[in-house]
Backbone atoms as SQL, in Angstrom:
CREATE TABLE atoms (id INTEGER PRIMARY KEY, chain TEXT, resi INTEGER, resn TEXT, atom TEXT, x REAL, y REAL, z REAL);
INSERT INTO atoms VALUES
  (1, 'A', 1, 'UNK', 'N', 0.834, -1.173, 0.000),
  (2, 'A', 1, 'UNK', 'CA', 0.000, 0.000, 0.000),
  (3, 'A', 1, 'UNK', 'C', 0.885, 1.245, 0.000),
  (4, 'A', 2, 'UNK', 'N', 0.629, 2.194, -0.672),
  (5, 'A', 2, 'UNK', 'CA', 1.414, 3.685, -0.812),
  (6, 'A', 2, 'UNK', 'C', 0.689, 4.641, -0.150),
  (7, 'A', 3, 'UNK', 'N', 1.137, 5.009, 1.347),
  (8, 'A', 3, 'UNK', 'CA', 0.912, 6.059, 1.847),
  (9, 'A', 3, 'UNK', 'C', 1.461, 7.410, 1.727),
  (10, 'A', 4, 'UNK', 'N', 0.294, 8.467, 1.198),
  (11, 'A', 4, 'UNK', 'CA', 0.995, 9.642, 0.562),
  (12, 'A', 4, 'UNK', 'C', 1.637, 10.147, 1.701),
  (13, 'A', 5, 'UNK', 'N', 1.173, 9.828, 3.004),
  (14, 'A', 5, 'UNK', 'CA', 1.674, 10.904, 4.064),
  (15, 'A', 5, 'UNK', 'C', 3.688, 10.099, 4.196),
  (16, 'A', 6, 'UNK', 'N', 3.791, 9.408, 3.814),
  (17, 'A', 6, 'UNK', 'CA', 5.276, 8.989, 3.429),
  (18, 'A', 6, 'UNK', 'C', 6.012, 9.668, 2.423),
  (19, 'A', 7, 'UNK', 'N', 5.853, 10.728, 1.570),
  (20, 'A', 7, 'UNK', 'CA', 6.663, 11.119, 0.374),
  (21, 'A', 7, 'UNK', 'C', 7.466, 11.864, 1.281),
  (22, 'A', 8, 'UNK', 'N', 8.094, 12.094, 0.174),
  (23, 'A', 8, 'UNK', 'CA', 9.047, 13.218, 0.750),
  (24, 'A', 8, 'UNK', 'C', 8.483, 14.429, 1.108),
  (25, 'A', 9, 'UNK', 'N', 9.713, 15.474, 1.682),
  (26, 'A', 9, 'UNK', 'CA', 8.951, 17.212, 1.624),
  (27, 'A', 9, 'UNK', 'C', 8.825, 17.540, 0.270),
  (28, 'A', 10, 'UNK', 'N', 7.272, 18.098, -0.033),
  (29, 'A', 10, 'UNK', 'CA', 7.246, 19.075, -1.175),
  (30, 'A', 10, 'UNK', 'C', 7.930, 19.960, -1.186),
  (31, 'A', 11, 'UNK', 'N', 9.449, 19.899, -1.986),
  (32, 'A', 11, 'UNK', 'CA', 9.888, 21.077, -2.343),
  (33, 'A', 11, 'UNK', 'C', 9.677, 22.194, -3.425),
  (34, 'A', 12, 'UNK', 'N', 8.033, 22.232, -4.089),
  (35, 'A', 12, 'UNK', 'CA', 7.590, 22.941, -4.849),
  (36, 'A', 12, 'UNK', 'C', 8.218, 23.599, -6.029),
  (37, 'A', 13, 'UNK', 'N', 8.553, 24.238, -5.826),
  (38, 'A', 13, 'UNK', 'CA', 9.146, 25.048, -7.672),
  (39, 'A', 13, 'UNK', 'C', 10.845, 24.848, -7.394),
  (40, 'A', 14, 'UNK', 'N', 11.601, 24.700, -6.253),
  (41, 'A', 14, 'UNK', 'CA', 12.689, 23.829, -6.096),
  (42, 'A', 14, 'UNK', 'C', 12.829, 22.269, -6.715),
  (43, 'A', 15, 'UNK', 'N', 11.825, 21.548, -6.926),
  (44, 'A', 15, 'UNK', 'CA', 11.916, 20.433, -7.247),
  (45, 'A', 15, 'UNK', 'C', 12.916, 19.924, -8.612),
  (46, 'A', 16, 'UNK', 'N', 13.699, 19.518, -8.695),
  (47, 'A', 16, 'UNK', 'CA', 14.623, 19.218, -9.765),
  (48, 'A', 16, 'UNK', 'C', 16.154, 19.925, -9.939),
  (49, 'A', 17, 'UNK', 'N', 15.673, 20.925, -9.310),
  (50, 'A', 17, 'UNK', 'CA', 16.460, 22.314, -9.316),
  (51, 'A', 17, 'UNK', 'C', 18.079, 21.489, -8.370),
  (52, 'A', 18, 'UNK', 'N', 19.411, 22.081, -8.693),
  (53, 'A', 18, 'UNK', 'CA', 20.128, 21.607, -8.122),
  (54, 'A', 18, 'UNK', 'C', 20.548, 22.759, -6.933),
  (55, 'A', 19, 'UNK', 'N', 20.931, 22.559, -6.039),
  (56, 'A', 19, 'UNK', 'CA', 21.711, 23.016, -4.842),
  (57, 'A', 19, 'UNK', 'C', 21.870, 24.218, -4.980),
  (58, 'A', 20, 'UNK', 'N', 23.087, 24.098, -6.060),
  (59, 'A', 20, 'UNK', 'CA', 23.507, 25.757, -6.508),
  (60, 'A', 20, 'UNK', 'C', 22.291, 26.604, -7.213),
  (61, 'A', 21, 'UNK', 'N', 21.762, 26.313, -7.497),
  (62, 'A', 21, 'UNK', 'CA', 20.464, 26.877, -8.162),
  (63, 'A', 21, 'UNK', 'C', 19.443, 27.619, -7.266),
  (64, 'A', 22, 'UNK', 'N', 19.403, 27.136, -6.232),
  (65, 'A', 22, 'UNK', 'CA', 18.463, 27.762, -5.240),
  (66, 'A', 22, 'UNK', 'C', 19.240, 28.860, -4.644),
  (67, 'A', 23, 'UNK', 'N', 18.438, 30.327, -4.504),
  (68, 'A', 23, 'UNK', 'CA', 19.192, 31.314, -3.742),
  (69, 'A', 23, 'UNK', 'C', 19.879, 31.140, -2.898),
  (70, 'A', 24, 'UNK', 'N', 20.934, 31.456, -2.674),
  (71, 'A', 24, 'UNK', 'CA', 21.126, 31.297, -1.612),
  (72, 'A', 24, 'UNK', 'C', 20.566, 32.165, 0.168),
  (73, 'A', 25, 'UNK', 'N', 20.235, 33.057, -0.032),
  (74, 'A', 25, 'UNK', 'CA', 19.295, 33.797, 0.958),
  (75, 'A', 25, 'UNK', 'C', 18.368, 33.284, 1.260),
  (76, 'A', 26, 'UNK', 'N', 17.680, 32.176, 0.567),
  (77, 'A', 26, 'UNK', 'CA', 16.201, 31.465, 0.190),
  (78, 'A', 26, 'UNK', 'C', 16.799, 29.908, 1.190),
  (79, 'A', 27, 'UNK', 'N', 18.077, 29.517, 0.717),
  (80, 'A', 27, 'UNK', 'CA', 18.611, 28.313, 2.045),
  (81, 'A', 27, 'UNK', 'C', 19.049, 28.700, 2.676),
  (82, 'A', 28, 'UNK', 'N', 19.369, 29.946, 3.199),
  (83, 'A', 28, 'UNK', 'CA', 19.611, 30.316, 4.589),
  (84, 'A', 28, 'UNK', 'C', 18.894, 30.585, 5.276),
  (85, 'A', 29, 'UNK', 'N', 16.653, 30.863, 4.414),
  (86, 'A', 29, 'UNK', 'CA', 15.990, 31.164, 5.656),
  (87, 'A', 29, 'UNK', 'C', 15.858, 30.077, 5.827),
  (88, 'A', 30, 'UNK', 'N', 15.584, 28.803, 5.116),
  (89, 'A', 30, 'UNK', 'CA', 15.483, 27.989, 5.361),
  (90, 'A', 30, 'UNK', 'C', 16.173, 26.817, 7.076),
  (91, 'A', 31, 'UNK', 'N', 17.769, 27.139, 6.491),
  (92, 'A', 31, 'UNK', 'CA', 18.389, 26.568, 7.252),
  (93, 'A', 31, 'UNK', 'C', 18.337, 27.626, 8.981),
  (94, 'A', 32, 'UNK', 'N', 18.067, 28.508, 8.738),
  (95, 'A', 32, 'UNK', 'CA', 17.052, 29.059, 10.141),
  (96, 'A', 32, 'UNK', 'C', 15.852, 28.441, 10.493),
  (97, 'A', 33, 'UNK', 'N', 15.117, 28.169, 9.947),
  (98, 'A', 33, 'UNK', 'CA', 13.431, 27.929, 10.223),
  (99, 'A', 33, 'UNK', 'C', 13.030, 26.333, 9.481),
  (100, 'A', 34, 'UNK', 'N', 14.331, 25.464, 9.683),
  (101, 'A', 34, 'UNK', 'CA', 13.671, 24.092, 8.780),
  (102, 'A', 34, 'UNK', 'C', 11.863, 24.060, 9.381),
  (103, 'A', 35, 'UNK', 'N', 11.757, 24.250, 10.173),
  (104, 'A', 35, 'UNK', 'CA', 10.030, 23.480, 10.812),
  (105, 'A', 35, 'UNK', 'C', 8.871, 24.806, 9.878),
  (106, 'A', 36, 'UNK', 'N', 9.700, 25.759, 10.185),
  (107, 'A', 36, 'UNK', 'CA', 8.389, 26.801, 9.566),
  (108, 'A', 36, 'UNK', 'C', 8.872, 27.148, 8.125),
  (109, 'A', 37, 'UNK', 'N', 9.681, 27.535, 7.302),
  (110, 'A', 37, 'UNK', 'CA', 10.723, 27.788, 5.662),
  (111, 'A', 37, 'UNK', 'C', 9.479, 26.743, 5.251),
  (112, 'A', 38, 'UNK', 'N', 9.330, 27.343, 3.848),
  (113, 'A', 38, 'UNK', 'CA', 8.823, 26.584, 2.904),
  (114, 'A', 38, 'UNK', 'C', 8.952, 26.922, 1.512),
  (115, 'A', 39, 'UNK', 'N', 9.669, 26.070, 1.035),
  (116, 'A', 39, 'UNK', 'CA', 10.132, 26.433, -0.465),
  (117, 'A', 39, 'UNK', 'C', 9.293, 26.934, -1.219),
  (118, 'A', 40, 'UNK', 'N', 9.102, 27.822, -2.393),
  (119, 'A', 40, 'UNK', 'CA', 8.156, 28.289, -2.711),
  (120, 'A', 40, 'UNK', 'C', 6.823, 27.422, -3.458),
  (121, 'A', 41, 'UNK', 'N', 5.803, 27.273, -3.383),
  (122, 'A', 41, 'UNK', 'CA', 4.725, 26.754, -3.546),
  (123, 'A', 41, 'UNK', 'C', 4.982, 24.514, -2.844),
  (124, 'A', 42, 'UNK', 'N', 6.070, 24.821, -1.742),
  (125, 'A', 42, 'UNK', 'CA', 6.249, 23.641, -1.171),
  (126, 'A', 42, 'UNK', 'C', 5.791, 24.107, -0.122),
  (127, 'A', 43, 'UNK', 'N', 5.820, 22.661, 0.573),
  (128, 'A', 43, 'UNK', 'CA', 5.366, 22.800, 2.081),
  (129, 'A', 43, 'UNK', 'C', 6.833, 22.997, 2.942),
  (130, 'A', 44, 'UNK', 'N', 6.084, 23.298, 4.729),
  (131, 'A', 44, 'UNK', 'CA', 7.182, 23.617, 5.419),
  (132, 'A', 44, 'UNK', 'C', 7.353, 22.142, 6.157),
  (133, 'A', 45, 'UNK', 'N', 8.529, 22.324, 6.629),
  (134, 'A', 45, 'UNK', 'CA', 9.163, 21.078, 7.526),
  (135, 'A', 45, 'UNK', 'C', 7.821, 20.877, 8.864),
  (136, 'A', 46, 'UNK', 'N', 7.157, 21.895, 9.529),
  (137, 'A', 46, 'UNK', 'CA', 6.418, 21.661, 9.714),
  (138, 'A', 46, 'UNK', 'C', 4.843, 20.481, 9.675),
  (139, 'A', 47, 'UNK', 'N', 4.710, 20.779, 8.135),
  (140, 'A', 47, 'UNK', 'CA', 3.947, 20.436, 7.492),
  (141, 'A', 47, 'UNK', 'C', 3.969, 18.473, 7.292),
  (142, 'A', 48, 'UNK', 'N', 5.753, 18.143, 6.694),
  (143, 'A', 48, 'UNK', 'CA', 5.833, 17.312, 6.650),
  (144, 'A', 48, 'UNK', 'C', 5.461, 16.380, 8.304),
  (145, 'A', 49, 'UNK', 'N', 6.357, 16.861, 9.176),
  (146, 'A', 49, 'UNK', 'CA', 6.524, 16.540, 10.413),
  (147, 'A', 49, 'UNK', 'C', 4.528, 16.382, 11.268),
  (148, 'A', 50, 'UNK', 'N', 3.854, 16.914, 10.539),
  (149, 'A', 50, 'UNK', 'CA', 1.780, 16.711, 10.791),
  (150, 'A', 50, 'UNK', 'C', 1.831, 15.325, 10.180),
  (151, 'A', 51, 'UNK', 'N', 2.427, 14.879, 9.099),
  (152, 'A', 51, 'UNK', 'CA', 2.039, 14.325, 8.170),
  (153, 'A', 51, 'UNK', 'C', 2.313, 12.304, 8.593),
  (154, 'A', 52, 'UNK', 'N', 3.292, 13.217, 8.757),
  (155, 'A', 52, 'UNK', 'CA', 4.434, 12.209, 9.453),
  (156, 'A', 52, 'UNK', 'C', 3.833, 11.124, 10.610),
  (157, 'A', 53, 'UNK', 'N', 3.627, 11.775, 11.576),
  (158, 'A', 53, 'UNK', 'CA', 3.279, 12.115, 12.654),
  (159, 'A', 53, 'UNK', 'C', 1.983, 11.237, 12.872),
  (160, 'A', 54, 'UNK', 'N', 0.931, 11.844, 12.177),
  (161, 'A', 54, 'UNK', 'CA', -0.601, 11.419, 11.817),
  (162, 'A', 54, 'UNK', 'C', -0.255, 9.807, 11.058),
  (163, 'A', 55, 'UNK', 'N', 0.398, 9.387, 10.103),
  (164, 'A', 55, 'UNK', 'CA', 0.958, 7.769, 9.918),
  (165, 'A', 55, 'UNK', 'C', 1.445, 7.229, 10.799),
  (166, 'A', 56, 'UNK', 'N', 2.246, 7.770, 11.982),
  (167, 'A', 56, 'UNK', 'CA', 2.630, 6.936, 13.129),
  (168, 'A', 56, 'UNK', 'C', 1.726, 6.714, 13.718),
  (169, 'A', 57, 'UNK', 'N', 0.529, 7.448, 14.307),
  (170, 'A', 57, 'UNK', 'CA', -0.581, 7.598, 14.908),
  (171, 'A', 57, 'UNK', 'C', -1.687, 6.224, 14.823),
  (172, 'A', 58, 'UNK', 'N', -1.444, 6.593, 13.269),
  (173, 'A', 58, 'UNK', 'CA', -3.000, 5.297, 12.838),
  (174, 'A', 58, 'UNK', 'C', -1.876, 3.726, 12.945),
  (175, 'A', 59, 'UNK', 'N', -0.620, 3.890, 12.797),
  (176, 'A', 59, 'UNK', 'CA', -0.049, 2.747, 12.472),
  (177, 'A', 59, 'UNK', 'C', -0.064, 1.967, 14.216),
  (178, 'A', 60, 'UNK', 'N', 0.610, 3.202, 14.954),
  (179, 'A', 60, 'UNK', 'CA', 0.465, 2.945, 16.463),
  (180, 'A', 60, 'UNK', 'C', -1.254, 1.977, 16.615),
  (181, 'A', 61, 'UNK', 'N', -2.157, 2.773, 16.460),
  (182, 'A', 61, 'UNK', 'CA', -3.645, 2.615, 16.569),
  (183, 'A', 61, 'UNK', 'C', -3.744, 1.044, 16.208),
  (184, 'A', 62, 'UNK', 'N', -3.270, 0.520, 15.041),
  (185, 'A', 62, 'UNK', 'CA', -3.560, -0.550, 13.977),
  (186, 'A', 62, 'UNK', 'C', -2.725, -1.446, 14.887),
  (187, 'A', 63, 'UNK', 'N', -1.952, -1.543, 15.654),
  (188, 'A', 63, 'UNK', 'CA', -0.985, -2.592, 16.436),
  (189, 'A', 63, 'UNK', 'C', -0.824, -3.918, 15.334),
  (190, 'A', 64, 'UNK', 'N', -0.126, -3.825, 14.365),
  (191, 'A', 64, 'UNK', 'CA', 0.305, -4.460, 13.552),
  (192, 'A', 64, 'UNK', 'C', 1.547, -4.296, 12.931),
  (193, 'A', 65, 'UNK', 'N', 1.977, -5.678, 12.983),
  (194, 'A', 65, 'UNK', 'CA', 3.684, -5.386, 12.340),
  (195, 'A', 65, 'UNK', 'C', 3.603, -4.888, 10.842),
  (196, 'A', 66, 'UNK', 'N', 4.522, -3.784, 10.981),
  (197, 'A', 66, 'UNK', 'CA', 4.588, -3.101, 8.897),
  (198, 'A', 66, 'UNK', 'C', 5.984, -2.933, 8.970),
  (199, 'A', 67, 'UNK', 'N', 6.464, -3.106, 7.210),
  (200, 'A', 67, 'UNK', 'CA', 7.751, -2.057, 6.646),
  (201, 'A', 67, 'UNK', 'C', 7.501, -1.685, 6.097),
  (202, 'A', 68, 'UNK', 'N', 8.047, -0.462, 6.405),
  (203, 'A', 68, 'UNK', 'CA', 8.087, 1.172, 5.557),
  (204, 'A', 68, 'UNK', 'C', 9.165, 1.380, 4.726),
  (205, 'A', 69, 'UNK', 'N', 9.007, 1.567, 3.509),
  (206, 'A', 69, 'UNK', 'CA', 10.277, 1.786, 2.541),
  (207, 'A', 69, 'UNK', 'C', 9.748, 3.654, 2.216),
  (208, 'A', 70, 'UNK', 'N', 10.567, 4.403, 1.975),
  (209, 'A', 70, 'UNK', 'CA', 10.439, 5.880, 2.281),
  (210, 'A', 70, 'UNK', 'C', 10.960, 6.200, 1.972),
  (211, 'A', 71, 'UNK', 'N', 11.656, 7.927, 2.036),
  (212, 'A', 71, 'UNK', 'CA', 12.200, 8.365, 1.772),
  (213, 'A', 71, 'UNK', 'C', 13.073, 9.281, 3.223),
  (214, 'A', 72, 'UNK', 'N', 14.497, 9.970, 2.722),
  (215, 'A', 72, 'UNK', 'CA', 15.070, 10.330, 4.150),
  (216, 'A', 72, 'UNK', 'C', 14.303, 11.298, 4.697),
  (217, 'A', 73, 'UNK', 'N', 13.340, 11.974, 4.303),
  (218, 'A', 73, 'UNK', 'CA', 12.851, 13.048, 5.239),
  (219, 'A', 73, 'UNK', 'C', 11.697, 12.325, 6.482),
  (220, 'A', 74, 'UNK', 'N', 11.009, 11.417, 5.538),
  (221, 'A', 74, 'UNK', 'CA', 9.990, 11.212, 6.463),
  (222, 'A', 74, 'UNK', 'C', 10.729, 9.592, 7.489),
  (223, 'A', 75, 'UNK', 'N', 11.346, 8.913, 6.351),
  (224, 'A', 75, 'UNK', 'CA', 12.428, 8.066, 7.577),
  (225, 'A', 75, 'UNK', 'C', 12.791, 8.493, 8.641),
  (226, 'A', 76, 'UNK', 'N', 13.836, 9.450, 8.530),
  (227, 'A', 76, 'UNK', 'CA', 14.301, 10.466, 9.743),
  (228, 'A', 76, 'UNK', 'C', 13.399, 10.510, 10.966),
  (229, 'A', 77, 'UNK', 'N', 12.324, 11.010, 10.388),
  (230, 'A', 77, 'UNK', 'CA', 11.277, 11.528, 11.524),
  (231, 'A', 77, 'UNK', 'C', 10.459, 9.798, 12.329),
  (232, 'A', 78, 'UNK', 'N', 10.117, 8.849, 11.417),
  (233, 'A', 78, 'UNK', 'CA', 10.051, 7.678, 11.724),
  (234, 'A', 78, 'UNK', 'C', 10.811, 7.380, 13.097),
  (235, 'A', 79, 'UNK', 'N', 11.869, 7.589, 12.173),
  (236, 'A', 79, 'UNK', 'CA', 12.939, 7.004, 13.901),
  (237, 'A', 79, 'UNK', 'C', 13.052, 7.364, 14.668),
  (238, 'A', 80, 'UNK', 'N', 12.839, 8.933, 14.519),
  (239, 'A', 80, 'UNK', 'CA', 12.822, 9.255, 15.987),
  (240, 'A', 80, 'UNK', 'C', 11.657, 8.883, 16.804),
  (241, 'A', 81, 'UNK', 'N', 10.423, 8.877, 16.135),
  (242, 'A', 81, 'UNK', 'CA', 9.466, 8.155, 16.678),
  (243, 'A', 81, 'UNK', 'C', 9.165, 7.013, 17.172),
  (244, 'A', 82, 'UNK', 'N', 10.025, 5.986, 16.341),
  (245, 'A', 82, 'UNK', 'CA', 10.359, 4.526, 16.993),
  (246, 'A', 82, 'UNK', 'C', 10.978, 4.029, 17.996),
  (247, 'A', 83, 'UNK', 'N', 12.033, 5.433, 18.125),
  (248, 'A', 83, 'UNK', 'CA', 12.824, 5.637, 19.211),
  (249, 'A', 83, 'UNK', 'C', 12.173, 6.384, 20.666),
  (250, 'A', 84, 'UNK', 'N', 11.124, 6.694, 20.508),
  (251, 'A', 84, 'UNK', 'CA', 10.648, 7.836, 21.400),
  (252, 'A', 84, 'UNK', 'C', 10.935, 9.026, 21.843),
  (253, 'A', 85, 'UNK', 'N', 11.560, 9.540, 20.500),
  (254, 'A', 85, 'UNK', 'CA', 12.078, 11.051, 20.490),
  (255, 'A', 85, 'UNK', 'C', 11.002, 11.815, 19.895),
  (256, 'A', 86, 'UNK', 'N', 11.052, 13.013, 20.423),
  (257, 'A', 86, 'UNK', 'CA', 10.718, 14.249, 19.133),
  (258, 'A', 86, 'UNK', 'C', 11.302, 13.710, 17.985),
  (259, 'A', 87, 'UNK', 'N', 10.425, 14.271, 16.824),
  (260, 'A', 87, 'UNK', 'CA', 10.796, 13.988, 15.394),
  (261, 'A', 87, 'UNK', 'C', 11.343, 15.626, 15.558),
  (262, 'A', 88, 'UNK', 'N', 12.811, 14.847, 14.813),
  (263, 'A', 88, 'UNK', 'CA', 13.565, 16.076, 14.486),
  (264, 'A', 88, 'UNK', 'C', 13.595, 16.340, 12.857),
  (265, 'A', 89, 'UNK', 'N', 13.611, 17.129, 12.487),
  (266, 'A', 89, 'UNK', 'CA', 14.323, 17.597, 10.673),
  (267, 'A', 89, 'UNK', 'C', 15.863, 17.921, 10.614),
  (268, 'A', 90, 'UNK', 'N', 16.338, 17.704, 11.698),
  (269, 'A', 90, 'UNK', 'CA', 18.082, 17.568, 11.070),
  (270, 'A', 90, 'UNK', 'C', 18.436, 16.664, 11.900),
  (271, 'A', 91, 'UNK', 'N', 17.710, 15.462, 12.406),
  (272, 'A', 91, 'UNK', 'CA', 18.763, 14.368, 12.690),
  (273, 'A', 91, 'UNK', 'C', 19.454, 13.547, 11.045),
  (274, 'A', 92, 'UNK', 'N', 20.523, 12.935, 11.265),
  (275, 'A', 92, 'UNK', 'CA', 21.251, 12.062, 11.177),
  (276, 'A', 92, 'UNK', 'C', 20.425, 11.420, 10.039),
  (277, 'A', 93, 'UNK', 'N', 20.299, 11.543, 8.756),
  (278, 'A', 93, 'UNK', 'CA', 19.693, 10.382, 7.289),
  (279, 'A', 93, 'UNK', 'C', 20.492, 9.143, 7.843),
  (280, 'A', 94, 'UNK', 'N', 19.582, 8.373, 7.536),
  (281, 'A', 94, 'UNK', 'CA', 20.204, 7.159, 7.504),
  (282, 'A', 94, 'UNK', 'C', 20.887, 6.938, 5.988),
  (283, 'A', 95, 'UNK', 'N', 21.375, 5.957, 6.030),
  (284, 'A', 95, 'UNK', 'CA', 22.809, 5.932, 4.595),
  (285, 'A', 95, 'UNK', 'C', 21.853, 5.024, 3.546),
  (286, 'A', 96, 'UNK', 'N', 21.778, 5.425, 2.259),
  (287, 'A', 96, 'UNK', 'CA', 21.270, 5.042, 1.122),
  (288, 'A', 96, 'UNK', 'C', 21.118, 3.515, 1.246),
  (289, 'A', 97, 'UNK', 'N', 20.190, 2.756, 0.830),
  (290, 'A', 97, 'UNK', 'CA', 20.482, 1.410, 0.765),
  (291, 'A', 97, 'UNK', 'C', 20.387, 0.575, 2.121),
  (292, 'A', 98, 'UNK', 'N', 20.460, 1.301, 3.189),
  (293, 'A', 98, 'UNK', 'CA', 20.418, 0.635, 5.148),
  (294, 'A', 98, 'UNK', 'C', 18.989, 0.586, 5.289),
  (295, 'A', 99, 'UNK', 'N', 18.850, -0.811, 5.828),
  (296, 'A', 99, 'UNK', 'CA', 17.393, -1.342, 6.534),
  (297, 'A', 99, 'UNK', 'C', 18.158, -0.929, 8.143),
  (298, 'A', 100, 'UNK', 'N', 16.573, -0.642, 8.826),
  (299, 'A', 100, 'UNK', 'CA', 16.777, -0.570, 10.490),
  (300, 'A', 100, 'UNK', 'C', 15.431, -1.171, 10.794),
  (301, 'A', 101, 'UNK', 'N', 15.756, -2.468, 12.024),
  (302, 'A', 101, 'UNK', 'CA', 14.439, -2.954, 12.304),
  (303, 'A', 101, 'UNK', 'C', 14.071, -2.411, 13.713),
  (304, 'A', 102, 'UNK', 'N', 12.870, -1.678, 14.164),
  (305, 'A', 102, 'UNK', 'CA', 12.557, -1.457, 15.867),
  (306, 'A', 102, 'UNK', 'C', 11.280, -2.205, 15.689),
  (307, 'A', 103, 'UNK', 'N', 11.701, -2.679, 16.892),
  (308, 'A', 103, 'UNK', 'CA', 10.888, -3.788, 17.597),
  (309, 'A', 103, 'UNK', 'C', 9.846, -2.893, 18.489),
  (310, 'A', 104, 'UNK', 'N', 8.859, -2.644, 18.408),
  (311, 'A', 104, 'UNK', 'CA', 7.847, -1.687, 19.037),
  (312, 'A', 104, 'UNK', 'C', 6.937, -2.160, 20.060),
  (313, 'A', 105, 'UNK', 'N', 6.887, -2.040, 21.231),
  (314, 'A', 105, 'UNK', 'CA', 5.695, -2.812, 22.125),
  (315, 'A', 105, 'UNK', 'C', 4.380, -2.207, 21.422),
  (316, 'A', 106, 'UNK', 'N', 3.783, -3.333, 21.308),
  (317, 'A', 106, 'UNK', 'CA', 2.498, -2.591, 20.600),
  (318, 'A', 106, 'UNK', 'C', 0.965, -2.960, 21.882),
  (319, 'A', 107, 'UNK', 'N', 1.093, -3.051, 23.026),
  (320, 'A', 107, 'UNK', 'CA', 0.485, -3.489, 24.111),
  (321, 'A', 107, 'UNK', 'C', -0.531, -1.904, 24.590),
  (322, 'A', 108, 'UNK', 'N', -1.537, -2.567, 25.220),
  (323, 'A', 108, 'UNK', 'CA', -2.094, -1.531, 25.167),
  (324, 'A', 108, 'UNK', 'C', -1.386, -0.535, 26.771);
């Protein structure tokens, strides 16, 4: 099953665009405000992090074993959730190609 709330961040009219291409004033508000910045006609880190968030929720709810194949933004935030952290937007990507299994009490 493909859950949309798994894509990546909409990076809107950034999308394709390389690194150097984006203002740079435009990734520096960014890299101030990852949770609130939102690329233009993208969403904010915020946004993703609702999204995110609300799939852990129903998955928590569903007490059933799943794998999630994803992408690093919403991975990221996964783990910290699996972990019982705040979901952060600048922890640590996991490395291209790495499975991680958490074992979750799913008890009420």
């Amino acid at each position: 099953m493909v859950d949309p709330r798994l894509a990546e961040l909409d990076f809107g009219l950034w999308e394709g665009m390389l690194w150097d291409e984006v203002p740079r004033d435009a990734l520096d508000r960014w890299g101030a405000d990852p949770k609130g910045f939102a690329p233009p006609e993208g969403e904010s880190g915020r946004a993703l992090i609702a999204r995110v968030q609300s799939y852990w929720d129903d998955l928590m709810c569903k007490k059933i074993g799943t794998c999630v194949v994803s992408h690093g933004g919403p991975l990221r935030l996964l783990k910290g959730l699996a972990c019982g952290q705040t979901p952060d937007l600048l922890a640590p990507s996991m490395p291209q190609g790495k499975a991680e299994l958490f074992n979750i009490s799913l008890s009420a």
